[in-house]
TORFI-603456 format. One record per residue (C-alpha): residue number from 1; residue in one letter; x, y, z. Coordinates in steps of 0.5 Angstrom, whole numbers, padded with zeros to 4 digits. Layout:
N
<atom><pos>NUM</pos><code>A</code><X>X</X><Y>Y</Y><Z>Z</Z></atom>
...
***
This chain:
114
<atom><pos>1</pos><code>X</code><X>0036</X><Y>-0017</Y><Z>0008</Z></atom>
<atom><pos>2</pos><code>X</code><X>0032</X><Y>-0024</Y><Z>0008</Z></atom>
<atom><pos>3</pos><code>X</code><X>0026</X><Y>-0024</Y><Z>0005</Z></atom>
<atom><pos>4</pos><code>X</code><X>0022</X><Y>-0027</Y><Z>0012</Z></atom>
<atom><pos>5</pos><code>X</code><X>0026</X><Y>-0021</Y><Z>0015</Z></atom>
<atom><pos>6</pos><code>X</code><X>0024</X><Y>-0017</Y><Z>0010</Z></atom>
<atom><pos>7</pos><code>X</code><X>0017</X><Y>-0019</Y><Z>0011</Z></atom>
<atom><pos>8</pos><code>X</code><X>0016</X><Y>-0018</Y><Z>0018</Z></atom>
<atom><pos>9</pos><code>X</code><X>0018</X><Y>-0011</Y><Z>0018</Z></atom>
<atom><pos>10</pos><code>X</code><X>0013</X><Y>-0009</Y><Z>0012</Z></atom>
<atom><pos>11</pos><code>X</code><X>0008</X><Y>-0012</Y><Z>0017</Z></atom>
<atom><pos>12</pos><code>X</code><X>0009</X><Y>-0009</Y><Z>0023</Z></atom>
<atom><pos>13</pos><code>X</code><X>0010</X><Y>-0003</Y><Z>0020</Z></atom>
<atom><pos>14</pos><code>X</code><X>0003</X><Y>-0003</Y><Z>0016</Z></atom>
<atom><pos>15</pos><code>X</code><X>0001</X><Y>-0005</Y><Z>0024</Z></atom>
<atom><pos>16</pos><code>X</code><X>0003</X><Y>0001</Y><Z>0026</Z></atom>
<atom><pos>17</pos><code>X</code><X>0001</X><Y>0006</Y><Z>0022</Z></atom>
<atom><pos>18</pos><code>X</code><X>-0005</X><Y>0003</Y><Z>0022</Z></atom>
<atom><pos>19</pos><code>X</code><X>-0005</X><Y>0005</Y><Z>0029</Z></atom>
<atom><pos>20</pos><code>X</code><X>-0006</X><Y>-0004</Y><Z>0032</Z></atom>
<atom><pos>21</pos><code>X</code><X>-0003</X><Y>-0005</Y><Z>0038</Z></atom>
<atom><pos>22</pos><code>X</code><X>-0006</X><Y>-0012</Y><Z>0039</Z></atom>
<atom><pos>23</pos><code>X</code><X>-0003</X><Y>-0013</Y><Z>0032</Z></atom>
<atom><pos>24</pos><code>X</code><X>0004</X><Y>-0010</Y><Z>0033</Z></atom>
<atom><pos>25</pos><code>X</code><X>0004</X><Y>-0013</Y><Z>0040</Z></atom>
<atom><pos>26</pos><code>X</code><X>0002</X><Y>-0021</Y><Z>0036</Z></atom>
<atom><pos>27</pos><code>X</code><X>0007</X><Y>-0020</Y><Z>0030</Z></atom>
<atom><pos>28</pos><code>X</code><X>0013</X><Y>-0017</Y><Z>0036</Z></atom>
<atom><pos>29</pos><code>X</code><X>0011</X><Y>-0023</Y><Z>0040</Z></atom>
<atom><pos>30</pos><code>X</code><X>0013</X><Y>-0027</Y><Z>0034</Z></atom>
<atom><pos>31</pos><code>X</code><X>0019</X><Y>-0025</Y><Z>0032</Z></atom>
<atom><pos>32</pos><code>X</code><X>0019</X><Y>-0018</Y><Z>0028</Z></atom>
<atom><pos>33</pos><code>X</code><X>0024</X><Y>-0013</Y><Z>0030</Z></atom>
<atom><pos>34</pos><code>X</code><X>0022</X><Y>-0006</Y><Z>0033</Z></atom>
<atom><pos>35</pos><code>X</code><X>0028</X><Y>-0003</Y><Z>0033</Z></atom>
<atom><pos>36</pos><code>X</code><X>0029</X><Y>-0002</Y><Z>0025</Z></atom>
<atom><pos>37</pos><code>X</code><X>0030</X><Y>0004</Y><Z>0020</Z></atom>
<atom><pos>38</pos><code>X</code><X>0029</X><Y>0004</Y><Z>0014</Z></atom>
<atom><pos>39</pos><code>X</code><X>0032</X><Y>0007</Y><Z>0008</Z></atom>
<atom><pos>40</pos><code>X</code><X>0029</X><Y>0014</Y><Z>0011</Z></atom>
<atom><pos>41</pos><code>X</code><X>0030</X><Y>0013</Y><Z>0017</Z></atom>
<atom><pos>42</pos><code>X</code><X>0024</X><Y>0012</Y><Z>0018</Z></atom>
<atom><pos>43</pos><code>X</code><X>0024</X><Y>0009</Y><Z>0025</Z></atom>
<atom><pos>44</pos><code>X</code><X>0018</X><Y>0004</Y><Z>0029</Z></atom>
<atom><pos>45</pos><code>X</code><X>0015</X><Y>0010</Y><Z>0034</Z></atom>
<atom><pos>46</pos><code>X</code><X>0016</X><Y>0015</Y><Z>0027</Z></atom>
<atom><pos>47</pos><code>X</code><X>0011</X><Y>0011</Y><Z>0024</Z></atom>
<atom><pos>48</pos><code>X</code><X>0006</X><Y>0009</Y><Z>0029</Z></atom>
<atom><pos>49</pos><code>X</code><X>0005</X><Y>0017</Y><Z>0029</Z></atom>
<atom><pos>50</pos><code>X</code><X>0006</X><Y>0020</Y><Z>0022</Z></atom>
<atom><pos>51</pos><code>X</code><X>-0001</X><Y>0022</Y><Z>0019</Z></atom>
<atom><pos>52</pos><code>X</code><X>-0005</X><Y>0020</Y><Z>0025</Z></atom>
<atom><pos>53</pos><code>X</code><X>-0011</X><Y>0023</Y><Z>0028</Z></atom>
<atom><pos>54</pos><code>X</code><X>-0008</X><Y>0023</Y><Z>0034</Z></atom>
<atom><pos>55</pos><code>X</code><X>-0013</X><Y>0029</Y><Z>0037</Z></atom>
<atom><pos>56</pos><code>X</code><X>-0018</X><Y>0023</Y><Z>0035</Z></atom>
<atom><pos>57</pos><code>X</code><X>-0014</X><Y>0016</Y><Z>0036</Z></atom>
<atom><pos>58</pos><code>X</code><X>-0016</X><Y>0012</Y><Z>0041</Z></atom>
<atom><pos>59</pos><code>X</code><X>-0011</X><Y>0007</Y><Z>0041</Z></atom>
<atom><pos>60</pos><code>X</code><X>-0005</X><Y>0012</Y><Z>0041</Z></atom>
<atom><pos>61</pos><code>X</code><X>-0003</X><Y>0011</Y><Z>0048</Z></atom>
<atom><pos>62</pos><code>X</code><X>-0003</X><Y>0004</Y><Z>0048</Z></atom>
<atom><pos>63</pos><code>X</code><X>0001</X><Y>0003</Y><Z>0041</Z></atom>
<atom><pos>64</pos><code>X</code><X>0006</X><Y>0009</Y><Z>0045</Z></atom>
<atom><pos>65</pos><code>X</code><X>0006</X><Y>0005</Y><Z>0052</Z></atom>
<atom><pos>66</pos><code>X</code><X>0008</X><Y>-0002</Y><Z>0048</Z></atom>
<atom><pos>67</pos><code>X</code><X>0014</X><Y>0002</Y><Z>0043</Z></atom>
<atom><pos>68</pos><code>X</code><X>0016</X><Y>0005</Y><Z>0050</Z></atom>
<atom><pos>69</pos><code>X</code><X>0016</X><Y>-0002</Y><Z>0054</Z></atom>
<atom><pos>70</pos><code>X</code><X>0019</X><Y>-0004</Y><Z>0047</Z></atom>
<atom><pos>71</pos><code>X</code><X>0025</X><Y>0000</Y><Z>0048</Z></atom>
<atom><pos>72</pos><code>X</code><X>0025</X><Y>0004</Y><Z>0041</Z></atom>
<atom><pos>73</pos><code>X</code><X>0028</X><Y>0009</Y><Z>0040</Z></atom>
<atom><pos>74</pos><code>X</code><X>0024</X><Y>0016</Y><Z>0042</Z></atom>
<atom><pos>75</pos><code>X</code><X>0029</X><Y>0020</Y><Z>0038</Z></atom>
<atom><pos>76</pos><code>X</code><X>0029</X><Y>0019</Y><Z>0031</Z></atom>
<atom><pos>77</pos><code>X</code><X>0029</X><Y>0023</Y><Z>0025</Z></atom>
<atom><pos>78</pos><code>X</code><X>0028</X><Y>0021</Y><Z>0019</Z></atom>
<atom><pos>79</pos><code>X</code><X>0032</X><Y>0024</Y><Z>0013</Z></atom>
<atom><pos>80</pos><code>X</code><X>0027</X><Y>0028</Y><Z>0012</Z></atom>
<atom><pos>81</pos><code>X</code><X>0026</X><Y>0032</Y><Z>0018</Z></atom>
<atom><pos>82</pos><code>X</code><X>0022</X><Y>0028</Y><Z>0021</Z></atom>
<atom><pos>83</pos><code>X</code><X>0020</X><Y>0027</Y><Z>0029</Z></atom>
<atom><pos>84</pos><code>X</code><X>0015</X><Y>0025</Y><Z>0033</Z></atom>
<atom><pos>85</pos><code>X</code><X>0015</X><Y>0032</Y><Z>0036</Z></atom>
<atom><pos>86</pos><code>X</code><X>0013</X><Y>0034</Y><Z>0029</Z></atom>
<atom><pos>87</pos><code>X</code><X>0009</X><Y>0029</Y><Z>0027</Z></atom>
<atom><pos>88</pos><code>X</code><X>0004</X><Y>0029</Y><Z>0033</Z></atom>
<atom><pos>89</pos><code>X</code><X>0003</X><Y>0037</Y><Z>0032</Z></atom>
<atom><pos>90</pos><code>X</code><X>0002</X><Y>0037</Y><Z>0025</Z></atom>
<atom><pos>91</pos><code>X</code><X>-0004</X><Y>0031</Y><Z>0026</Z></atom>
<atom><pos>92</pos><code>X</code><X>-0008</X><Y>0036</Y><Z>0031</Z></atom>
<atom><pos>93</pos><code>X</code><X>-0006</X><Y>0034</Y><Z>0037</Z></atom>
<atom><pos>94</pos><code>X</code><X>-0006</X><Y>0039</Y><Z>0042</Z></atom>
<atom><pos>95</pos><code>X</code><X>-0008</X><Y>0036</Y><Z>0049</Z></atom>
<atom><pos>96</pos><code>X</code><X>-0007</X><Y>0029</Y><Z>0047</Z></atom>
<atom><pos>97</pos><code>X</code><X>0001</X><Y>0032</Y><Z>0044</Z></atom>
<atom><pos>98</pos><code>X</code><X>0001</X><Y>0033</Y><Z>0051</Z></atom>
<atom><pos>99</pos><code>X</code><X>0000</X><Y>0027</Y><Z>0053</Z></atom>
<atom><pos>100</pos><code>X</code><X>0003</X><Y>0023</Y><Z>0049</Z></atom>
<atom><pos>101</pos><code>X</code><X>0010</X><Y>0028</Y><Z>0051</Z></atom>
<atom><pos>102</pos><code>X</code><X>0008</X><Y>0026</Y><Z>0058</Z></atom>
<atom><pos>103</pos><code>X</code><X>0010</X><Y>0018</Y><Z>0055</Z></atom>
<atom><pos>104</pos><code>X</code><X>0017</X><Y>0019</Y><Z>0052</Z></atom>
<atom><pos>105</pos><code>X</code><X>0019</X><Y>0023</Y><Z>0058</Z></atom>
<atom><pos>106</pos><code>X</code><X>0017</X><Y>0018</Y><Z>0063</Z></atom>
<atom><pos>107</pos><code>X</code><X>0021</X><Y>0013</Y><Z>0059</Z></atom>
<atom><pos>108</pos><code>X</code><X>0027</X><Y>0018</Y><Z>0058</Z></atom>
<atom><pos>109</pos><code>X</code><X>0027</X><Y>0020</Y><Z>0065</Z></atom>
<atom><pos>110</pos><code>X</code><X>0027</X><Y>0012</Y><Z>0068</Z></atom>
<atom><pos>111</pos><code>X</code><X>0032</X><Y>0011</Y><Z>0061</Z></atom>
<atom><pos>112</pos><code>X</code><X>0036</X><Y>0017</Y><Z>0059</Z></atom>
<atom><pos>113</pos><code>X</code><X>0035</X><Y>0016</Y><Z>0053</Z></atom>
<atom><pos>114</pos><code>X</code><X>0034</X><Y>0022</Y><Z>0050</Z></atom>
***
């Protein structure tokens, strides 16, 4: 992988997992891809979501709504098992899991892409 393309997914992938919608948004418009995996198989929506507070994140369906308008992948696991699905309970979700599901399967029924 070329150092440049290396780079940019480090970039990115430190934009989503911080949750920086404004910042993906910035480093997609210039070029950085998000349709990666990595090693993994770790994915952009898997990021945005692992470890968060999504109970508590005020950005998240903002970062959702511009990975789904992006078109990536809504289900990836990693070679660990993980899911978006797992992610979002394990990080307290609840009413917000809910939301957030209500998101990908909008996506999913205008796309079929589950």
């Amino acid at each position: 992988m070329p150092a440049r393309k290396a780079s940019d997914i480090a970039s990115l992938r430190a934009a989503l997992r911080e949750g920086d919608p404004q910042k993906v948004a910035a480093l997609v418009a210039g070029g950085a891809d998000l349709h990666f995996k990595d090693e993994h198989d770790y994915d952009a929506l898997i990021d945005a979501v692992h470890g968060r507070p999504i109970s508590s994140d005020s950005r998240l369906i903002e970062i959702l709504e511009l990975l789904i308008a992006h078109r990536v992948c809504l289900s990836g696991v990693s070679s660990y098992s993980d899911r978006v699905c797992a992610c979002s309970r394990a990080s307290g979700g609840s009413m917000r899991f809910v939301c957030c599901w209500v998101l990908v399967l909008i996506a999913v029924s205008f796309s079929g892409r589950l």
